[in-house]
Backbone as numpy.savetxt, mean C-alpha at the origin, in Angstrom:
# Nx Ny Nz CAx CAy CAz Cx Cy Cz
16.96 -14.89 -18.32 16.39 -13.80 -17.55 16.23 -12.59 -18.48
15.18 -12.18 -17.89 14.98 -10.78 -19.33 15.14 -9.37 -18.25
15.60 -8.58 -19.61 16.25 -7.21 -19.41 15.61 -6.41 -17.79
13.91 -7.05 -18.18 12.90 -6.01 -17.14 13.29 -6.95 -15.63
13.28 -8.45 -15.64 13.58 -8.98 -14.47 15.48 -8.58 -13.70
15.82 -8.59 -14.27 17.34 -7.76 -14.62 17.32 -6.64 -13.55
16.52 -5.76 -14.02 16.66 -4.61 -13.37 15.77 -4.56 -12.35
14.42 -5.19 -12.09 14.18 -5.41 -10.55 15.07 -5.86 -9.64
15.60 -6.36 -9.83 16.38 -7.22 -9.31 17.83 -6.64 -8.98
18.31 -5.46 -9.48 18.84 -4.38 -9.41 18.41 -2.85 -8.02
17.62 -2.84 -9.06 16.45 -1.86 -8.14 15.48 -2.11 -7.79
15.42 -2.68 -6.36 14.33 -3.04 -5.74 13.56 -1.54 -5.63
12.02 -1.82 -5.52 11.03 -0.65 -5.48 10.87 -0.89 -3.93
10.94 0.42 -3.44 10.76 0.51 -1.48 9.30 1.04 -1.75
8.27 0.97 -2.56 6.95 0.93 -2.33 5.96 0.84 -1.19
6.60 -0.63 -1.14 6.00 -1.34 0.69 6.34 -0.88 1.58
8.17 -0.56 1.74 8.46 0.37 3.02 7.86 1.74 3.17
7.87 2.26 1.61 7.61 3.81 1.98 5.90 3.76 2.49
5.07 2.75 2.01 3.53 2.83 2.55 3.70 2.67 4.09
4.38 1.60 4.62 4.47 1.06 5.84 5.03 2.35 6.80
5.92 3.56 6.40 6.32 4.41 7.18 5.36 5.64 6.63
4.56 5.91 5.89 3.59 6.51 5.82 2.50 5.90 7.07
1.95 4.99 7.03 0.43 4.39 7.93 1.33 5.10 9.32
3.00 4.70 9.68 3.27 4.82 10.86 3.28 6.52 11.15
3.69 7.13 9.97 3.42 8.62 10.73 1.92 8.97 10.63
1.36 8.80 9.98 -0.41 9.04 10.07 -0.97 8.42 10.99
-0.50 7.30 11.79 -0.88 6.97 13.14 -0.33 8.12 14.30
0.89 8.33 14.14 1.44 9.38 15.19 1.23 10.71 15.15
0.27 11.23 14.11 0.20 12.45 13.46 -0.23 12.96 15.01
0.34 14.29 15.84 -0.32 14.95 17.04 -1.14 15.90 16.34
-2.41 16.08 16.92 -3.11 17.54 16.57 -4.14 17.31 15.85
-4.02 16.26 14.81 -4.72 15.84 14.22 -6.37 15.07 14.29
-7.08 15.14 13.70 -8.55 14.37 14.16 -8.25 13.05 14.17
-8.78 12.14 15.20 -8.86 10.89 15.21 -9.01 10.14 14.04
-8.15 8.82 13.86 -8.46 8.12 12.45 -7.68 6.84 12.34
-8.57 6.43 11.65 -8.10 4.84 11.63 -7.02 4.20 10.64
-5.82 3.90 10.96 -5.07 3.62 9.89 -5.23 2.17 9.85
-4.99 1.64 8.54 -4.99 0.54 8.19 -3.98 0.07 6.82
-3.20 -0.62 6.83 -2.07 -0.82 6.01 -2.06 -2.53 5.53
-2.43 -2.61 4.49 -2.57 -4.02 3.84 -1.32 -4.06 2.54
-0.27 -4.69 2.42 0.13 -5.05 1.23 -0.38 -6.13 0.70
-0.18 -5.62 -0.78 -0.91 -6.67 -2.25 0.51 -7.05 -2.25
1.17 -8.50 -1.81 2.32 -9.02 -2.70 1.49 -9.07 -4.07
2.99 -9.29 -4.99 2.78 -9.40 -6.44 2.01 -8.37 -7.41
1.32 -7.60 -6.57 0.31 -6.57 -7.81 1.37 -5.26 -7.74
0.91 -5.12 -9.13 1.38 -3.62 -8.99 0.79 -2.26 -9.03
0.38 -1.02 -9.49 -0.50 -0.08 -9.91 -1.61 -0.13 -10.52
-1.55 -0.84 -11.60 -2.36 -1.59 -12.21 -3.32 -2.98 -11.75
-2.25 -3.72 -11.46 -3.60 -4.82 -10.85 -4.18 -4.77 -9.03
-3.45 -3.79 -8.92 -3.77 -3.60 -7.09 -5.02 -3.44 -7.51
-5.61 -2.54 -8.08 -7.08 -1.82 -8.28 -8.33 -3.14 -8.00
-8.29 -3.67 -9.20 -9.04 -5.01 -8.72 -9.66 -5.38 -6.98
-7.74 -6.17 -7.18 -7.46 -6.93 -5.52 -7.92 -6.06 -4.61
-7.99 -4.61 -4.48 -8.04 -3.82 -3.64 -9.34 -3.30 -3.41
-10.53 -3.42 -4.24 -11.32 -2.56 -4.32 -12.64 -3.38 -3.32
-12.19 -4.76 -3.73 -13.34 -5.24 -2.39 -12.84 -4.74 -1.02
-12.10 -4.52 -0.66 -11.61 -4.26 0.84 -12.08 -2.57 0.98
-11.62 -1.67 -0.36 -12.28 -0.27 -0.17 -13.43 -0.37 0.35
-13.91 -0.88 -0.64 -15.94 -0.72 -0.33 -16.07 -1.46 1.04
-15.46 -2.62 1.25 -16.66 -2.58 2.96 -16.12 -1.88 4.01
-14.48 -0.92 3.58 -14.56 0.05 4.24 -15.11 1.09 4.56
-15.37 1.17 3.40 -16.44 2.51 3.19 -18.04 2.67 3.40
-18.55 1.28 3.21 -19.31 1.26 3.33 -20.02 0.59 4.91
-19.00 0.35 6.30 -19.01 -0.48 6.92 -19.42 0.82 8.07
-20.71 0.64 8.84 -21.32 1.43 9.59 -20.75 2.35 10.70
């Protein structure tokens, strides 16, 4: 096992939780303008390769009538 798997494995990253309790207060936001939350995790990617995986789903958001 190497040093970097070591320490994941140590310190798990709450990434996923902290997105998942973000979408939930931006759903509950009062006062606020109407809006659509949507919350997808990338298992396995990280900062770097999310971009890719992620970017077809941006665009037909964005681009979806």
């Amino acid at each position: 096992m190497t040093r970097e798997q070591v320490a994941k494995r140590l310190n798990p990253s709450r990434m996923a939780d902290n997105a998942r309790e973000l979408a939930e207060r931006l759903q509950g936001l009062k006062g606020a303008p109407p809006c659509t939350v949507a919350l997808h995790i990338f298992e396995g990617e990280d900062h770097k390769s999310v971009i890719p995986a992620s970017l077809g789903r941006a665009l037909a958001y964005a681009l979806t009538p």
